[in-house]
ZADO-1210 file (C-alpha; in nm, 4 decimals, padded with zeros to 6 digits):
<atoms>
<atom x="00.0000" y="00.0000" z="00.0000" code="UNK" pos="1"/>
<atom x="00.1586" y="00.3414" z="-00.1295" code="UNK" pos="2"/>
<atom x="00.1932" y="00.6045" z="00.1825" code="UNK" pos="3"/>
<atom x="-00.0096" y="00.8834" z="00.1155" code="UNK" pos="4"/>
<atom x="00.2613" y="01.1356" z="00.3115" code="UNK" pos="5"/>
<atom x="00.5248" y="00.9943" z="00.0882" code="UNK" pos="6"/>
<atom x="00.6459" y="01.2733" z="-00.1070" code="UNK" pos="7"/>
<atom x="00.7059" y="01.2055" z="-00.5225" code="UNK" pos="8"/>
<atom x="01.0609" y="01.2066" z="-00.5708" code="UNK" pos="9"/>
<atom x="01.0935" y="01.5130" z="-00.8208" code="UNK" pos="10"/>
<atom x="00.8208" y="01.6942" z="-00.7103" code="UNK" pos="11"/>
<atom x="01.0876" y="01.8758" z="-00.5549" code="UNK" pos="12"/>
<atom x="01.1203" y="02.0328" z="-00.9055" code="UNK" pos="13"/>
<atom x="00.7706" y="02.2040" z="-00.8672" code="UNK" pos="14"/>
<atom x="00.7601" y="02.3530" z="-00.5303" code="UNK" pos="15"/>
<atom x="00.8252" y="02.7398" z="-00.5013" code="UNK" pos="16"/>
<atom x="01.1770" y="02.7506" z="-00.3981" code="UNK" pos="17"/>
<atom x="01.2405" y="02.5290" z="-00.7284" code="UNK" pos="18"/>
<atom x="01.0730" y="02.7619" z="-00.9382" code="UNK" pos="19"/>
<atom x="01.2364" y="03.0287" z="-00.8146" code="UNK" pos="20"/>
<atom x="01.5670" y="02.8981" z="-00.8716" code="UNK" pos="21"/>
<atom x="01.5021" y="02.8462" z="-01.2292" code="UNK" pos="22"/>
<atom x="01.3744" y="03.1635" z="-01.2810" code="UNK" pos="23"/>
<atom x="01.6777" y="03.3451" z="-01.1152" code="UNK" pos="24"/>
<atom x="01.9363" y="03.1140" z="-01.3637" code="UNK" pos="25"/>
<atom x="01.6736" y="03.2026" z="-01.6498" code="UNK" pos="26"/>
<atom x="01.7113" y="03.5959" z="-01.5738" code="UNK" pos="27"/>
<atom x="02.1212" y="03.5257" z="-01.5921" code="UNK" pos="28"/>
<atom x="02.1282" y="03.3922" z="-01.8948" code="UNK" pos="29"/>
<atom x="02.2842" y="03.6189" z="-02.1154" code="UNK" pos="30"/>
<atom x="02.3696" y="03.4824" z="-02.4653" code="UNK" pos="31"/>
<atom x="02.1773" y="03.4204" z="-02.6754" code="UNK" pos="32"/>
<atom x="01.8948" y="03.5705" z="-02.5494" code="UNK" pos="33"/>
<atom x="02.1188" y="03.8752" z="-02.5048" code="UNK" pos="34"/>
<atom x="02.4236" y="03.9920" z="-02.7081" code="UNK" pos="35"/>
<atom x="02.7113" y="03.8956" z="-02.5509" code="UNK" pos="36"/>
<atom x="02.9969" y="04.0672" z="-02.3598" code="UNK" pos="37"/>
<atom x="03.2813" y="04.3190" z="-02.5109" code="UNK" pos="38"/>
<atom x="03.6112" y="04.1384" z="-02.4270" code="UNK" pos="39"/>
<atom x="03.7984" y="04.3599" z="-02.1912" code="UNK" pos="40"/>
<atom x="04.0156" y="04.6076" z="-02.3673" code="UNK" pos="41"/>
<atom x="03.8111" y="04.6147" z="-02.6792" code="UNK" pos="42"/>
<atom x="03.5223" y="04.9199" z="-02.7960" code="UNK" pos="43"/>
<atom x="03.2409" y="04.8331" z="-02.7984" code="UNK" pos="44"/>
<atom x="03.0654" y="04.8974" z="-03.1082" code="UNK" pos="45"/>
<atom x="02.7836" y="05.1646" z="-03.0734" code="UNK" pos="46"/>
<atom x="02.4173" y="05.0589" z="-03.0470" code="UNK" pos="47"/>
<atom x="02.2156" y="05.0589" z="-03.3519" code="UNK" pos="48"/>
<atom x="01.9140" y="05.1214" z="-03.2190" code="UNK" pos="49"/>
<atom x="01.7143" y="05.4561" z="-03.0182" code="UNK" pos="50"/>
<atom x="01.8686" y="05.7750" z="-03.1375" code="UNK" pos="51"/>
<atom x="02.1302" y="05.5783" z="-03.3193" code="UNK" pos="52"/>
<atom x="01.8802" y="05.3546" z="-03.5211" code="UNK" pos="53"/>
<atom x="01.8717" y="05.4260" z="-03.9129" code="UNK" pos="54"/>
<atom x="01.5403" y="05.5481" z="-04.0806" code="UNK" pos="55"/>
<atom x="01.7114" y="05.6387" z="-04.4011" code="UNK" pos="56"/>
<atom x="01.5774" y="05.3751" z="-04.5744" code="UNK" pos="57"/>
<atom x="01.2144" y="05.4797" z="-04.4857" code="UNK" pos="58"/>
<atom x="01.2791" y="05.7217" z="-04.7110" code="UNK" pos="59"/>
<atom x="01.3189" y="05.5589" z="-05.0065" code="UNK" pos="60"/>
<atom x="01.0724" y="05.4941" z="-05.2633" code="UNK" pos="61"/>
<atom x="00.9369" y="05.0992" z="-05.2076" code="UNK" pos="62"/>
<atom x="00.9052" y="05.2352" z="-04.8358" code="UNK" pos="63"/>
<atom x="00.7618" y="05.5314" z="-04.9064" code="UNK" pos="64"/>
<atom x="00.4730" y="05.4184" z="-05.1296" code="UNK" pos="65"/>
<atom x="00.4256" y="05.1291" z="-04.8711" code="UNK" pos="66"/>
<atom x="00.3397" y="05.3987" z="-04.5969" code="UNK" pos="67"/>
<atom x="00.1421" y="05.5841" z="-04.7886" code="UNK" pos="68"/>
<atom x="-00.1000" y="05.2464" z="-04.9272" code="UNK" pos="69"/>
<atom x="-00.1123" y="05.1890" z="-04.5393" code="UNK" pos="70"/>
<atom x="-00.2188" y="05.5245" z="-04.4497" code="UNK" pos="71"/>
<atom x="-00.4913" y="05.5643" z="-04.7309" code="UNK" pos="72"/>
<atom x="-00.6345" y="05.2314" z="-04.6176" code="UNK" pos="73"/>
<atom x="-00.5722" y="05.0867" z="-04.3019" code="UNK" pos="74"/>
<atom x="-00.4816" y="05.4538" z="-04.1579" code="UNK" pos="75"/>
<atom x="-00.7756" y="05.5870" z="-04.2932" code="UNK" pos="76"/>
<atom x="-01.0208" y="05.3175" z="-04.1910" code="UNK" pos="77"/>
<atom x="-00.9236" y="05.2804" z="-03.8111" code="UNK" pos="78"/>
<atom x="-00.9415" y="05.7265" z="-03.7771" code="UNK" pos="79"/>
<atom x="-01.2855" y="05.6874" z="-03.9719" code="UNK" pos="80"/>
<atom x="-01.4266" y="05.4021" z="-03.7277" code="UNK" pos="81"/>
<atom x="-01.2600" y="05.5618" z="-03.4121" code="UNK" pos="82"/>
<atom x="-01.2445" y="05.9030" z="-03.4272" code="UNK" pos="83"/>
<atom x="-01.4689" y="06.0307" z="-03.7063" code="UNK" pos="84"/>
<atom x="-01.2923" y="06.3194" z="-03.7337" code="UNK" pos="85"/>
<atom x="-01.3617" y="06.6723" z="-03.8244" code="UNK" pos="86"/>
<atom x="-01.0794" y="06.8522" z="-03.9607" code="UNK" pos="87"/>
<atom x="-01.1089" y="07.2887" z="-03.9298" code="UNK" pos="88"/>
<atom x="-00.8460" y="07.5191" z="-04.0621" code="UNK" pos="89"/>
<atom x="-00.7510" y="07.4241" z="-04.3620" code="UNK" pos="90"/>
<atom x="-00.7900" y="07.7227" z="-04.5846" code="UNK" pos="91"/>
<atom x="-00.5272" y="07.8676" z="-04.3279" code="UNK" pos="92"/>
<atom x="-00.3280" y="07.7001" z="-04.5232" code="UNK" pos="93"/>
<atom x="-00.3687" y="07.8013" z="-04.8661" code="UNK" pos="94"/>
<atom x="-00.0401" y="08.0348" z="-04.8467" code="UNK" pos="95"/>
<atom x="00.1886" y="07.7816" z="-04.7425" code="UNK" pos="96"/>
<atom x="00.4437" y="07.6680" z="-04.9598" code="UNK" pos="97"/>
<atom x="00.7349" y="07.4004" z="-04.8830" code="UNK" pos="98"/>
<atom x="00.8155" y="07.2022" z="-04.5969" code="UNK" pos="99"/>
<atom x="00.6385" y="07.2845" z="-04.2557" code="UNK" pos="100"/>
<atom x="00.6902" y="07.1620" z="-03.8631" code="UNK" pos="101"/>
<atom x="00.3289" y="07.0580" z="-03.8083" code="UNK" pos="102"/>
<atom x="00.3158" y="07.1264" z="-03.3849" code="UNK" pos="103"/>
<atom x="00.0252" y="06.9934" z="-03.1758" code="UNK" pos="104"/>
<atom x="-00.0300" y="06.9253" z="-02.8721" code="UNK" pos="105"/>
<atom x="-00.0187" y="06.5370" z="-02.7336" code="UNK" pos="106"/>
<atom x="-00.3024" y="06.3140" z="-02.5654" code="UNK" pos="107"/>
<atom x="-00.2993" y="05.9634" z="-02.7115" code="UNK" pos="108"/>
<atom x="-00.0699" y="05.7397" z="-02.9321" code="UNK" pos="109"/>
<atom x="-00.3900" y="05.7894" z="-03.1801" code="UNK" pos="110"/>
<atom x="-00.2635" y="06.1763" z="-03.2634" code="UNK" pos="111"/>
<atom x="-00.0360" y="06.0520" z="-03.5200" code="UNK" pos="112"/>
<atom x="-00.2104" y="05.8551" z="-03.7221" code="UNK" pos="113"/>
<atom x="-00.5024" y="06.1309" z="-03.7116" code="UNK" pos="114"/>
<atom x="-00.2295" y="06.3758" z="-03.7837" code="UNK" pos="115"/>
<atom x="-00.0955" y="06.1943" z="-04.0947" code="UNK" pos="116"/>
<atom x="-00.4316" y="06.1119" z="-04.2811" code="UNK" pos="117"/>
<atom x="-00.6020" y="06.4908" z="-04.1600" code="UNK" pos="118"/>
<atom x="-00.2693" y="06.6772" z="-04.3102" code="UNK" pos="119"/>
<atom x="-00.3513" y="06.8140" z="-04.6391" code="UNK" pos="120"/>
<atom x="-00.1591" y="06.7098" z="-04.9441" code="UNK" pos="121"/>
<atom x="00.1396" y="06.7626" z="-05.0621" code="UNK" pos="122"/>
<atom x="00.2898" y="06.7719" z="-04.6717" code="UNK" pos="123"/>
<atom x="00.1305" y="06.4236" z="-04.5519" code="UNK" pos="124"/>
<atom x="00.2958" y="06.2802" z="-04.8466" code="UNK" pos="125"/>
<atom x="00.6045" y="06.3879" z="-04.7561" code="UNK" pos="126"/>
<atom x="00.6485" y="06.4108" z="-04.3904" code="UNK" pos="127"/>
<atom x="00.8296" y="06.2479" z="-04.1285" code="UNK" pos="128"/>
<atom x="00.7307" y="06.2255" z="-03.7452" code="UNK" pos="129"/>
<atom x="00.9788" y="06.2940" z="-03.4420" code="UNK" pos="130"/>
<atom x="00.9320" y="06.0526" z="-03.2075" code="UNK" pos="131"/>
<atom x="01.0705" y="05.9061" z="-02.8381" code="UNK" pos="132"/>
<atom x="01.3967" y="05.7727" z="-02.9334" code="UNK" pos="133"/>
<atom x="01.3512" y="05.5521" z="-02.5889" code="UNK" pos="134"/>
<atom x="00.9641" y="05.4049" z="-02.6608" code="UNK" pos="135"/>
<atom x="00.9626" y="05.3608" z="-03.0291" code="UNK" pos="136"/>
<atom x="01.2859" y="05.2872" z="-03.1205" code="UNK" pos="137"/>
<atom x="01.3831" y="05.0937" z="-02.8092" code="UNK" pos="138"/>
<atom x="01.4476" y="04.7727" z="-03.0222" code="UNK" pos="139"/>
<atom x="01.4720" y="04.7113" z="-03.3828" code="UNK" pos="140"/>
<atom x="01.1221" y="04.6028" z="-03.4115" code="UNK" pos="141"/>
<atom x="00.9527" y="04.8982" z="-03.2953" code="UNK" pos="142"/>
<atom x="01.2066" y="05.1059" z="-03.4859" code="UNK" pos="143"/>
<atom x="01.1255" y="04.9338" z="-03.8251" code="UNK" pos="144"/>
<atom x="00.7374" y="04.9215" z="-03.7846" code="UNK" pos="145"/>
<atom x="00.7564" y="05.2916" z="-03.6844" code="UNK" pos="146"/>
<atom x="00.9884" y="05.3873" z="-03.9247" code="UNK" pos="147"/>
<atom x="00.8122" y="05.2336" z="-04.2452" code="UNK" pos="148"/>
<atom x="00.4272" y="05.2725" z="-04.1267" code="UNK" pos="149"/>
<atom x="00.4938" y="05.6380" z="-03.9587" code="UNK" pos="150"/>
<atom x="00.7962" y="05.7998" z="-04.1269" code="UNK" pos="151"/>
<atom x="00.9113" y="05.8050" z="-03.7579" code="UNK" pos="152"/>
<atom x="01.2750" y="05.9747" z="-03.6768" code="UNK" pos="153"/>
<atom x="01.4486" y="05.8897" z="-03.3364" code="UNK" pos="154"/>
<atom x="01.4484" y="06.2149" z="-03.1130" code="UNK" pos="155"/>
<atom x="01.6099" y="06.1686" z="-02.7800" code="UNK" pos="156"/>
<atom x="01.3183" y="06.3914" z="-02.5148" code="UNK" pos="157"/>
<atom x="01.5676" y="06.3514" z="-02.2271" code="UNK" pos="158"/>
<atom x="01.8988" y="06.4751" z="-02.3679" code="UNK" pos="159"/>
<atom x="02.0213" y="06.6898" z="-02.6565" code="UNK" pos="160"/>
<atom x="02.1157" y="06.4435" z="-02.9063" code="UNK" pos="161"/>
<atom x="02.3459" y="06.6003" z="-03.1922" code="UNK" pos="162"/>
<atom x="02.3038" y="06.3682" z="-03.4694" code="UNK" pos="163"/>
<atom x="01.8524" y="06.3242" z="-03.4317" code="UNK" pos="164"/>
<atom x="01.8637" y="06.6882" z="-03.4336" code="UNK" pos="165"/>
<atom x="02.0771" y="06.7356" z="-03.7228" code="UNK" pos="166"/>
<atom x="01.8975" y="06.4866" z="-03.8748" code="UNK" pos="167"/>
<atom x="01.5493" y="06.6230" z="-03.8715" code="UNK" pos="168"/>
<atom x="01.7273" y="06.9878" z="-03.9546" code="UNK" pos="169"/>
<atom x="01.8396" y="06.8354" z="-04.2733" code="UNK" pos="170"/>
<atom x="01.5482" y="06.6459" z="-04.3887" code="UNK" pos="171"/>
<atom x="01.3379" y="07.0035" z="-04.3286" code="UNK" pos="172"/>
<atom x="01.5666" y="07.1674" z="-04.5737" code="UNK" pos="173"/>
<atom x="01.5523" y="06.9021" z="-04.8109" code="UNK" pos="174"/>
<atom x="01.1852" y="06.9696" z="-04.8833" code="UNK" pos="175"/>
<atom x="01.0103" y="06.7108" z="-04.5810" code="UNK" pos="176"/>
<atom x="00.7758" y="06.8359" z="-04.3088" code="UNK" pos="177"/>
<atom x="00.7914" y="06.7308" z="-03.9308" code="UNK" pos="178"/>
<atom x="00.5135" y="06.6289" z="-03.7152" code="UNK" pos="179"/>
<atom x="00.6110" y="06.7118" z="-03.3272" code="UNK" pos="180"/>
<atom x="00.4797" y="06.7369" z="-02.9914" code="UNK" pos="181"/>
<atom x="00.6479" y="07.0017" z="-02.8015" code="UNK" pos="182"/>
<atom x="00.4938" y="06.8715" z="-02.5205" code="UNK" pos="183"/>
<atom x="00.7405" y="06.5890" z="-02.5076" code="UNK" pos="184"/>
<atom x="00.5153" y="06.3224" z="-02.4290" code="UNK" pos="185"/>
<atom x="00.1760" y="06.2225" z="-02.4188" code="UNK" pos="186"/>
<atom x="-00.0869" y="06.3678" z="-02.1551" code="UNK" pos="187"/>
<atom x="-00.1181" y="06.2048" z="-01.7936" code="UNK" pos="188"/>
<atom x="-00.5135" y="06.2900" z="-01.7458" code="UNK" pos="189"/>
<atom x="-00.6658" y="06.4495" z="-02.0841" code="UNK" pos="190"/>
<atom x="-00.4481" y="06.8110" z="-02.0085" code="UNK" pos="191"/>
<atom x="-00.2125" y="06.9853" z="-02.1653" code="UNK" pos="192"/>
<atom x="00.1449" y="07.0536" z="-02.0697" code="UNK" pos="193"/>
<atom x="00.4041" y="07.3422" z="-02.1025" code="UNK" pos="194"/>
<atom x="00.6093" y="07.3376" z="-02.4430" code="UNK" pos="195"/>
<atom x="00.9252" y="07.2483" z="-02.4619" code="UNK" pos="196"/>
<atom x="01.1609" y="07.5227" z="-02.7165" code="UNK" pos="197"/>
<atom x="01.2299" y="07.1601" z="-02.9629" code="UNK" pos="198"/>
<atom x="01.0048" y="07.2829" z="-03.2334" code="UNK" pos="199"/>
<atom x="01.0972" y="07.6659" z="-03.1928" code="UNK" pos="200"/>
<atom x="01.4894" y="07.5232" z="-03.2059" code="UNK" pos="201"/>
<atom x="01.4328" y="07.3033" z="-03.5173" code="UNK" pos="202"/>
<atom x="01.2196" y="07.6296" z="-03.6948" code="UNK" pos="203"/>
<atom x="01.5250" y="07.8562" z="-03.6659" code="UNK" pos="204"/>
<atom x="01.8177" y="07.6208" z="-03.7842" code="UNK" pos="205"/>
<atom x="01.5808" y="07.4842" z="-04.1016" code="UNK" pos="206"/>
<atom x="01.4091" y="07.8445" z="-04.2081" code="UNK" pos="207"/>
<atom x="01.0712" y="07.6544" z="-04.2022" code="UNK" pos="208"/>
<atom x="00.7158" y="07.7845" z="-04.0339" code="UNK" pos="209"/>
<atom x="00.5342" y="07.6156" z="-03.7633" code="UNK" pos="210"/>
<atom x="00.2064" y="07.5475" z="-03.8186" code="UNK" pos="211"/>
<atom x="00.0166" y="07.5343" z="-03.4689" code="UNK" pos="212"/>
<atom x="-00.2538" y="07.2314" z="-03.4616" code="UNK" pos="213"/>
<atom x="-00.5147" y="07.1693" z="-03.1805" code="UNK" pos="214"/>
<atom x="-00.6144" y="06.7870" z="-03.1327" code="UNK" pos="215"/>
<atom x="-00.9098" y="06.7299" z="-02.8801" code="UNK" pos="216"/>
<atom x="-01.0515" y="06.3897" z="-02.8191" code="UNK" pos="217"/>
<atom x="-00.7733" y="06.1571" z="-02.8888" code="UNK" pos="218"/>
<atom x="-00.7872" y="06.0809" z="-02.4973" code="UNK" pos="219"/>
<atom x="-01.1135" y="05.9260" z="-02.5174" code="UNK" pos="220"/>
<atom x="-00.9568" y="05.6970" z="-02.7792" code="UNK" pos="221"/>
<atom x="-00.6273" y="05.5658" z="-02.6223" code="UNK" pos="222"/>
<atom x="-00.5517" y="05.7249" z="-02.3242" code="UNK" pos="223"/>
<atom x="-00.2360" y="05.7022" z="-02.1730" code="UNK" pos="224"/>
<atom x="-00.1967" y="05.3510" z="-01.9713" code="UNK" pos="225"/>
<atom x="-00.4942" y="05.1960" z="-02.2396" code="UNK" pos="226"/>
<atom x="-00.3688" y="04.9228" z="-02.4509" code="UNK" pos="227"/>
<atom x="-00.6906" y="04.8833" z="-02.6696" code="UNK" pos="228"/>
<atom x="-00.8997" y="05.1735" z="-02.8746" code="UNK" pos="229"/>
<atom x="-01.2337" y="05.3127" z="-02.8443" code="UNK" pos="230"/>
<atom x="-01.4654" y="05.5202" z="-03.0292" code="UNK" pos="231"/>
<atom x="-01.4361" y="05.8764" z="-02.9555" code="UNK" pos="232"/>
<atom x="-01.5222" y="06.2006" z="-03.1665" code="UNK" pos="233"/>
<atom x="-01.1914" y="06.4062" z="-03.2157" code="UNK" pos="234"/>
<atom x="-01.1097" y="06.7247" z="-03.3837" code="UNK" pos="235"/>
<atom x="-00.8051" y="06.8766" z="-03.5821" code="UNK" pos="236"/>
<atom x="-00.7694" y="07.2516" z="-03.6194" code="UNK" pos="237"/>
<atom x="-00.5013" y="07.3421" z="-03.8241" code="UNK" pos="238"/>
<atom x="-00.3858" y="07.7478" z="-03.7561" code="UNK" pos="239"/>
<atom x="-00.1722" y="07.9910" z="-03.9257" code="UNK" pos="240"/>
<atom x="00.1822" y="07.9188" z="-03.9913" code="UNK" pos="241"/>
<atom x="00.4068" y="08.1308" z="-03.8078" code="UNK" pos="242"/>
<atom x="00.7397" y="08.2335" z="-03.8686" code="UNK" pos="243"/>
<atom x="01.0391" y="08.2568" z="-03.6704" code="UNK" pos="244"/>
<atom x="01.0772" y="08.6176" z="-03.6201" code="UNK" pos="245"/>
<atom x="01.4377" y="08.7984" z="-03.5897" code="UNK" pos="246"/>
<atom x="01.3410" y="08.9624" z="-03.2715" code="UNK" pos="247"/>
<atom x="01.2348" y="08.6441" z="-03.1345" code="UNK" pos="248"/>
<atom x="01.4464" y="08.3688" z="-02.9298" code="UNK" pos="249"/>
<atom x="01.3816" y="08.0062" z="-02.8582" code="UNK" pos="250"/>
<atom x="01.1429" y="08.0582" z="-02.5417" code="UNK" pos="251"/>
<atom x="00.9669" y="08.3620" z="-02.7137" code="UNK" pos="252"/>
<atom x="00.8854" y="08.1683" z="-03.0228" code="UNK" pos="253"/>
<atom x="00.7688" y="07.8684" z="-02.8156" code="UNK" pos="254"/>
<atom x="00.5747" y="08.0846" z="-02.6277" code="UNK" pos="255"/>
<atom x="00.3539" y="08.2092" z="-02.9064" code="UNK" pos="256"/>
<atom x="00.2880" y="07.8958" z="-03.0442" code="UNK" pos="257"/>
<atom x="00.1515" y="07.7838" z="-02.7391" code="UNK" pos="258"/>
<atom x="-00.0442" y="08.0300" z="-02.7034" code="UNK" pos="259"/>
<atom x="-00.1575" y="07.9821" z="-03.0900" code="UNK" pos="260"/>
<atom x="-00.2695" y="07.6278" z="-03.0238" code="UNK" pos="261"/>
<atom x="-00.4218" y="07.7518" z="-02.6776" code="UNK" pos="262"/>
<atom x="-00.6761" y="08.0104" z="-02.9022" code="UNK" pos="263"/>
<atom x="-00.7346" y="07.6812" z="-03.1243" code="UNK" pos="264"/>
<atom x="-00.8329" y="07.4501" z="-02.8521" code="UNK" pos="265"/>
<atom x="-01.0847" y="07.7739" z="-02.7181" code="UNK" pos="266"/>
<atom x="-01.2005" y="07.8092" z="-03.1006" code="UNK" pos="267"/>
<atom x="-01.2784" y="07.4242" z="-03.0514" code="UNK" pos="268"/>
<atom x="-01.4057" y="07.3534" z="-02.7505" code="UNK" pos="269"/>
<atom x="-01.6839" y="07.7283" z="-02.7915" code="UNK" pos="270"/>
<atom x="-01.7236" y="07.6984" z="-03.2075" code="UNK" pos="271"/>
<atom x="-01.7123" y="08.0609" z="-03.1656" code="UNK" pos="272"/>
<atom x="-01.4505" y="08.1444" z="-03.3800" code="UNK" pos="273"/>
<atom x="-01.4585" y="08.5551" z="-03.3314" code="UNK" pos="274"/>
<atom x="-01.4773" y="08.5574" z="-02.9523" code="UNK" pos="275"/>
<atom x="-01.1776" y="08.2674" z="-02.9568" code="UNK" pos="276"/>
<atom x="-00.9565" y="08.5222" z="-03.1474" code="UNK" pos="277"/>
<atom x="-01.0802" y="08.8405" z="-02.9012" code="UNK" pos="278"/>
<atom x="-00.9684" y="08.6243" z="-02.6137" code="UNK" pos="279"/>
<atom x="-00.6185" y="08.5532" z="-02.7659" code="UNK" pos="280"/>
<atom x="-00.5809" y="08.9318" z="-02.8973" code="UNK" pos="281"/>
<atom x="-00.6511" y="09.0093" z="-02.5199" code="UNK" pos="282"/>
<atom x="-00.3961" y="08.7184" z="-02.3523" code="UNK" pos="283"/>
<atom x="-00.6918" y="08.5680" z="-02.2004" code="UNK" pos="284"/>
<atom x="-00.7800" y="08.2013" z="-02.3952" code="UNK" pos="285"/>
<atom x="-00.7726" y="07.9236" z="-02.1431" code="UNK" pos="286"/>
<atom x="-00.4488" y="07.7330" z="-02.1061" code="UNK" pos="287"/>
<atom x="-00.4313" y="07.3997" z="-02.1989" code="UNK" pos="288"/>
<atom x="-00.3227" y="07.2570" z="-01.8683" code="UNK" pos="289"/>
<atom x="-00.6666" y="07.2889" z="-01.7037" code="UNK" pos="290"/>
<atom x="-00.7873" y="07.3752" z="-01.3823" code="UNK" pos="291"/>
<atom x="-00.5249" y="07.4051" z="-01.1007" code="UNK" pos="292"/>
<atom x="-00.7396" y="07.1833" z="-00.8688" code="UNK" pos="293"/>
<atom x="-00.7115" y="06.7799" z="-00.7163" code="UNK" pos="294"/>
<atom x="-00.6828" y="06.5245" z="-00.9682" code="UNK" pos="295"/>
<atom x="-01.0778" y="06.4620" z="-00.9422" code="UNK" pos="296"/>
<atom x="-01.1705" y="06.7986" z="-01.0260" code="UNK" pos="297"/>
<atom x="-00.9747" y="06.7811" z="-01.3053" code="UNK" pos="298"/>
<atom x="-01.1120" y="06.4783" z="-01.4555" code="UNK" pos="299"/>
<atom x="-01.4332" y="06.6232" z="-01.3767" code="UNK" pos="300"/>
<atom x="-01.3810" y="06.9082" z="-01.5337" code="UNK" pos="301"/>
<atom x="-01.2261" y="06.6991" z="-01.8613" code="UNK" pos="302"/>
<atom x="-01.5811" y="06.4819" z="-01.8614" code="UNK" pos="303"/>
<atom x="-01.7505" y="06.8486" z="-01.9012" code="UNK" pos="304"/>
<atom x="-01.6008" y="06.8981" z="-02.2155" code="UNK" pos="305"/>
<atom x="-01.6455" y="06.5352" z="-02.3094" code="UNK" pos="306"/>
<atom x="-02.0305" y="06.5785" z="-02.2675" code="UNK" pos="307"/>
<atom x="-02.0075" y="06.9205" z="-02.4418" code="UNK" pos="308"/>
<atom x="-01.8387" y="06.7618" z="-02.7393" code="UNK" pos="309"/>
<atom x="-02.1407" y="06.5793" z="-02.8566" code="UNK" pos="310"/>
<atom x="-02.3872" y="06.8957" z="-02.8858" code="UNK" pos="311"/>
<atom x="-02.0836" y="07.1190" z="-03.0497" code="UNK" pos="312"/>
<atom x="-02.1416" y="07.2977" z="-03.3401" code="UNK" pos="313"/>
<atom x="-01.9086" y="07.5627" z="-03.4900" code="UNK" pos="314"/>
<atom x="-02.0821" y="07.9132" z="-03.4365" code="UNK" pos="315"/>
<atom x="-02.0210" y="08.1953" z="-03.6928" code="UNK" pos="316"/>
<atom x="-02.0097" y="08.5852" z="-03.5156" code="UNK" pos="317"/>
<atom x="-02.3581" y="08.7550" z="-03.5374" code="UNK" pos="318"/>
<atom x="-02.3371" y="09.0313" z="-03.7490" code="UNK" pos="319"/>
</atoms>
């Protein structure tokens, strides 16, 4: 008769401690799962991937009319189902010529792909995107797929990087446009955040304009910590180019194009276009960062305009 407190000889191999012991020599392993050492005394070779990965060949033709198949079908059909966009400002446009830094502020993962398929032509056919050298370009799969489906660029948000920004200088004055967020990341809660002087920096060493956008409810879509969409009605208003003035510096010029996409996101979120632009001719549109109040009064708040959103419609001036 078999003992029933006779333990199985391996079940040693199961028990906790066991597993943790096998997990602890899995985590050591190095090669192959990871590349192996530099023998002492030698350089190592630099890492080819981040701010040092190579987007060149995104560029090229075979990539470039892959991107833009992608966009006018698969890009087009997820912003239709998810965001249903409406796209405002376009005829602000009509006097731009040659490459552009496209600047808007940041709330989801979804901006860019409503960016690239609400851009009008010729600049969304031949535009690149500056993105988080340390999230999308962290391995050479994410730097490929962003790369060929988003014209991505590495652009280190921590550090000044030499090479990403002479890179995206040199690709401005080679006729390209530049999709940025001078916020430098995406939004925590639905709010904006203070610019950072990366667009105004890239404007002045490439001679291009910056064209201020406003992007409202790309939060509702894929907010920050979300890993799957979901329908939500967003907007793009495009506004006037603006040009990097001689009397103006790196935190003036960043300056006034928040403030530009600030008198956007009021023209939005009102539909009152006139009384939008009386409030920015007077310094008084609302800033993007939202009330200065606990983190429940600001979502609140952010719900408000959520439930405004659906009964919005764009208001002429009564004359």
């Amino acid at each position: 008769m078999t003992d029933p407190n006779r333990r199985n000889p391996i079940s040693h191999l199961t028990d906790r401690r066991s597993k943790a012991s096998i997990s602890r020599v899995v985590r050591k392993v190095e090669f192959p799962l990871k590349a192996a050492e530099t023998p002492e005394g030698e350089i190592p070779l630099p890492s080819n991937v981040g701010s040092n990965y190579e987007t060149d060949w995104a560029r090229r033709y075979a990539s470039r009319l892959t991107r833009r198949l992608a966009l006018a079908t698969l890009g087009n059909g997820l912003i239709s189902y998810y965001a249903n966009p409406t796209i405002r400002g376009l005829d602000r446009l009509h006097d731009l010529e040659g490459p552009a830094i496209f600047a808007a502020n940041h709330q989801s993962h979804a901006d860019t792909l409503l960016m690239l398929t609400s851009m009008p032509a010729p600049w969304k056919h031949k535009a690149f995107v500056g993105a988080a050298a340390d999230y999308f370009f962290g391995n050479r799969m994410t730097g490929a797929i962003s790369a060929l489906f988003i014209g991505a660029i590495p652009i280190e948000r921590t550090a000044i990087n030499r090479n990403t920004i002479e890179k995206a200088v040199d690709l401005l004055r080679s006729g390209w446009s530049m999709v940025i967020y001078p916020e430098g990341g995406r939004s925590p809660d639905g709010w904006g955040q203070e610019f950072r002087p990366g667009a105004a920096f890239l404007a002045k060493q490439a001679g291009v304009p910056v064209v201020p956008v406003h992007i409202r409810g790309t939060f509702g879509i894929l907010r920050k910590g979300r890993n799957w969409p979901k329908k939500s009605k967003a907007t793009v208003n495009f506004g006037r180019p603006l040009e990097f003035a001689e009397e103006d510096n790196n935190r003036r010029f960043t300056r006034k194009l928040q403030l530009a996409v600030e008198s956007l996101a009021d023209e939005t979120a009102t539909g009152n276009w006139f009384a939008s632009r009386q409030r920015a001719h007077s310094d008084e549109s609302p800033g993007l960062g939202g009330p200065d109040a606990a983190a429940w009064r600001r979502r609140w708040a952010l719900t408000q305009q959520e439930d405004e959103r659906s009964q919005d419609q764009r208001r002429w001036p009564y004359v």
